[in-house]
C-alpha positions as semicolon CSV with decimal commas, in nm:
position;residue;x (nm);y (nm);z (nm)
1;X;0,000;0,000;0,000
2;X;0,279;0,280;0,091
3;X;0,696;0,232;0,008
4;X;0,848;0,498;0,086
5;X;1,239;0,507;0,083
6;X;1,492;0,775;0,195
7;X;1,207;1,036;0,290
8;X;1,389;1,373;0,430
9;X;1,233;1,701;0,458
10;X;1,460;2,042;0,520
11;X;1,317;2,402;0,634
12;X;1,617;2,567;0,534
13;X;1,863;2,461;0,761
14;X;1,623;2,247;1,013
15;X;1,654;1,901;0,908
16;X;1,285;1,729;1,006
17;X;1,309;1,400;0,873
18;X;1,657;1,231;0,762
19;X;1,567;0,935;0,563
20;X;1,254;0,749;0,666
21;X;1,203;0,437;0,510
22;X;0,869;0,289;0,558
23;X;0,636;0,032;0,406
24;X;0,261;-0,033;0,518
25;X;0,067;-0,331;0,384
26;X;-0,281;-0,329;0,267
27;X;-0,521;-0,320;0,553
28;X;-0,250;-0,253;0,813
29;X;-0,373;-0,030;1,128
30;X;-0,007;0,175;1,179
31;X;0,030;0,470;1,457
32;X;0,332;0,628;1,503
33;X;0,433;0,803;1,823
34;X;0,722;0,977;1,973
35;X;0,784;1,322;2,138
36;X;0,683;1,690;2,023
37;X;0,939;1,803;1,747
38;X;1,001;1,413;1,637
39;X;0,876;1,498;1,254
40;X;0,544;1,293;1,294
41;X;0,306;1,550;1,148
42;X;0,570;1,625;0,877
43;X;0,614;1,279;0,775
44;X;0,171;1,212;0,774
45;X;0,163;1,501;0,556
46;X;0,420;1,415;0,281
47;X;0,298;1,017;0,309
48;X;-0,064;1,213;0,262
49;X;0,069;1,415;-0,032
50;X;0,039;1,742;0,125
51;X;0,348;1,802;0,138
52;X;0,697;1,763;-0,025
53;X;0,963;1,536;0,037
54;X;1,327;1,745;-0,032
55;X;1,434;1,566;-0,319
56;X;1,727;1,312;-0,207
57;X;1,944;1,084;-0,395
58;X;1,709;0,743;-0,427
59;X;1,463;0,903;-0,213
60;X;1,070;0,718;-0,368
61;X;0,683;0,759;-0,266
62;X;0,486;0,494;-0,409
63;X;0,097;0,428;-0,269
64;X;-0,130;0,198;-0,435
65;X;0,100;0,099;-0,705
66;X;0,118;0,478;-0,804
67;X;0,496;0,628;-0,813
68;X;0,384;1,022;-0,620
69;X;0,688;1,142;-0,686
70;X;0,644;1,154;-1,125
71;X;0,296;1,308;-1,033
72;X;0,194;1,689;-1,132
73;X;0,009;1,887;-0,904
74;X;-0,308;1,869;-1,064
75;X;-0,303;1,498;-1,097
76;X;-0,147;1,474;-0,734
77;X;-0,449;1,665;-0,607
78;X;-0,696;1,395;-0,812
79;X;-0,506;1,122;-0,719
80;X;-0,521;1,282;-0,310
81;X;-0,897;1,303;-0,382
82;X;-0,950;0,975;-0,530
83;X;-0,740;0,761;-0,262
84;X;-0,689;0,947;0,095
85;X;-0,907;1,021;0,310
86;X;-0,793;1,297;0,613
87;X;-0,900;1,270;0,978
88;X;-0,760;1,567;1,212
89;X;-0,744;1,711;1,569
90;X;-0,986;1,970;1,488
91;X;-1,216;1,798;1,277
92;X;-1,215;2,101;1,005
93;X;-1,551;2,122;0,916
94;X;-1,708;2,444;0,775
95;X;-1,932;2,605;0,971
96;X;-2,123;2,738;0,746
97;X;-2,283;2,404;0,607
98;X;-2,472;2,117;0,767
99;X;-2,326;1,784;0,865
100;X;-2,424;1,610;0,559
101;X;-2,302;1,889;0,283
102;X;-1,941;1,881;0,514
103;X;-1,947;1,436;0,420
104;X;-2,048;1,536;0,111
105;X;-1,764;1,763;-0,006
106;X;-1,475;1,565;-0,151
107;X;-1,719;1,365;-0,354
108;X;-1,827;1,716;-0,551
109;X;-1,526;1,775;-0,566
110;X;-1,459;1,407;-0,745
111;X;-1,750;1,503;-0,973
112;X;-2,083;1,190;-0,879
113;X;-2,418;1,259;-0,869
114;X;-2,547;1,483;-0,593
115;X;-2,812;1,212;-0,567
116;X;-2,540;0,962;-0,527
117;X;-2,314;1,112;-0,306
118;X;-2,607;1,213;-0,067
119;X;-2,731;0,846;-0,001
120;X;-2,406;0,721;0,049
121;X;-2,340;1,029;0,329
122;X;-2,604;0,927;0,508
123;X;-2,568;0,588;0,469
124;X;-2,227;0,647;0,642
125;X;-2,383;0,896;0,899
126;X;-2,579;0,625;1,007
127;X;-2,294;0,367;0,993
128;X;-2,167;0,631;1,203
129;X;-2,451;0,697;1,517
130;X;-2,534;1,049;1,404
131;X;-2,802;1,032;1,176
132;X;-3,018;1,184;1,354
133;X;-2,798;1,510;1,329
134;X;-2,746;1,536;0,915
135;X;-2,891;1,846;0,886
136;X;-2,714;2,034;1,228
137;X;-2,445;2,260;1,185
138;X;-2,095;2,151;1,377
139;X;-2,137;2,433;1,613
140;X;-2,510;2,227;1,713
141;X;-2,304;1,886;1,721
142;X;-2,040;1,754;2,002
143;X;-1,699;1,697;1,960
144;X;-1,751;1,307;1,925
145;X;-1,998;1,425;1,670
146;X;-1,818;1,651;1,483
147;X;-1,545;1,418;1,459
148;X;-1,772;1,131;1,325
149;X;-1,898;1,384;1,093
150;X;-1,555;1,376;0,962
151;X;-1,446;1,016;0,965
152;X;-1,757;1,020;0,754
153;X;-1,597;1,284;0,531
154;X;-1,288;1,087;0,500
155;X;-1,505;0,774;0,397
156;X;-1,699;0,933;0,101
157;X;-1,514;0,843;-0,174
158;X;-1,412;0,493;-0,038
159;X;-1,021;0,584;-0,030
160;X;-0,782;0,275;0,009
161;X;-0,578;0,496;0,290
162;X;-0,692;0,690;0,594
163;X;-0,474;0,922;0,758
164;X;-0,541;1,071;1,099
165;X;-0,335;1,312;1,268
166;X;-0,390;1,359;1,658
167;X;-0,795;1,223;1,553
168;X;-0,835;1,179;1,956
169;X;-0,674;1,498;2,110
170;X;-0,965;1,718;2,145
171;X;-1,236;1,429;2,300
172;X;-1,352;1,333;2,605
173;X;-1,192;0,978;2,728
174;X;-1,519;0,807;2,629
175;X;-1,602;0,957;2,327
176;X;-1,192;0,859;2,225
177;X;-1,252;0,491;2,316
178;X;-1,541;0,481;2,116
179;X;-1,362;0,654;1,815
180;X;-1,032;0,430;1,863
181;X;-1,267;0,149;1,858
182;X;-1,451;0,248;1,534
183;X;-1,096;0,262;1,324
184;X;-1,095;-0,135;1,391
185;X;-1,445;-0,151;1,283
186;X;-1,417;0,079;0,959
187;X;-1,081;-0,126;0,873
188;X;-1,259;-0,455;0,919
189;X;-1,559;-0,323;0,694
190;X;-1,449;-0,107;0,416
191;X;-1,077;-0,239;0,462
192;X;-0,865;0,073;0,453
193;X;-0,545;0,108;0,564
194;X;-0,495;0,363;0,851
195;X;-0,223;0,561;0,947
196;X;-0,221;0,760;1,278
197;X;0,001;0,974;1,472
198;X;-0,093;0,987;1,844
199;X;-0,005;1,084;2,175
200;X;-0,279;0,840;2,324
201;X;-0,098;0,544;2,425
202;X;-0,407;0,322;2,424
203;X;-0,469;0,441;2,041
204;X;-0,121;0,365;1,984
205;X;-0,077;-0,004;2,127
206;X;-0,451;-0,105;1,973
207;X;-0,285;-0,086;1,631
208;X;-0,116;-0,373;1,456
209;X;0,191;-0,211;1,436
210;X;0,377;0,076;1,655
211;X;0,608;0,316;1,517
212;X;0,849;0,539;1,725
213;X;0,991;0,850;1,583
214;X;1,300;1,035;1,763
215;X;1,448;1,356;1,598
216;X;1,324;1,265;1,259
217;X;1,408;0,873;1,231
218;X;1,183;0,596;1,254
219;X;1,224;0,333;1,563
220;X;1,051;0,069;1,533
């Protein structure tokens, strides 16, 4: 699902990352942990193609069978759209539209029906728990709710990877259990592969594998 070989990433002179290698199989359930400053966020967004590698000799991104690094922006942003989904700390969802129209988003953006895209939101909505709330706005809905609302977001055009960054930080210790626990069941349903940077050691040890990052270096 994701090879990635020699992956660095400078701010001028601030070396982040200094040569992750990495590869994540199909299906695989992958958080990676390790202190403030480690280059976790950095590395989720290049694996995520929102960000840029620094090029490197030998340095390769390949997810799903597709070589990122050949890819122009335009068809990096289709491919992003196509295959990734994005869960993060603070849910961005725009205010100014209803839970469903937030779900329903990247799949305008793809280009299906409005009538198709609709009954699949709220199929996943219901999947979900929050049915019943399709139509509130995410100041009206919790923070378990909003985030829902977005792991529904992230599930709208059936990407093969999920990425989550922190998707725990902002919720109550319940509402986190029952959102670490729904990653198992959305991987054992629609069988994505998830990839999550945490702090929340009980997040991090339910996964099937454990990364450690330390000053820009993978431990595993």
């Amino acid at each position: 699902m994701i090879l990635a070989k020699n992956i660095s990433k400078n701010y001028d002179q601030l070396q982040v990352l200094k040569g992750v290698d990495l590869h994540i199989k199909s299906g695989e359930i992958i958080s990676i942990v390790g202190p403030s400053g480690a280059g976790k966020t950095t590395l989720l967004q290049i694996l995520g193609t929102l960000d840029t590698a620094t090029k490197t000799e030998n340095s390769e991104l390949i997810i799903n069978d597709t070589v990122i690094n050949g890819l122009s922006g335009k068809e990096m942003a289709k491919f992003r759209n196509e295959n990734i989904g994005f869960i993060f700390q603070f849910h961005q969802l725009f205010p100014e539209f209803s839970a469903l129209e937030n779900v329903c988003l990247p799949a305008y953006i793809k280009g299906t029906s409005k009538v198709e895209v609709e009954a699949y939101a709220k199929e996943l909505l219901s999947f979900l728990g929050v049915s019943h709330r399709i139509h509130h706005k995410p100041k009206n809905l919790s923070g378990g709710e909003q985030q829902r609302v977005a792991v529904a977001r992230a599930l709208i055009n059936n990407p093969k990877l999920i990425f989550a960054d922190e998707p725990s930080g902002n919720l109550d210790s319940e509402s986190a259990t029952n959102l670490h626990n729904l990653f198992f069941k959305l991987r054992d349903t629609f069988k994505q592969t998830f990839v999550i940077v945490t702090h929340n050691e009980e997040l991090a040890n339910m996964a099937d594998r454990k990364l450690t990052m330390v000053d820009g270096k993978i431990m595993e």
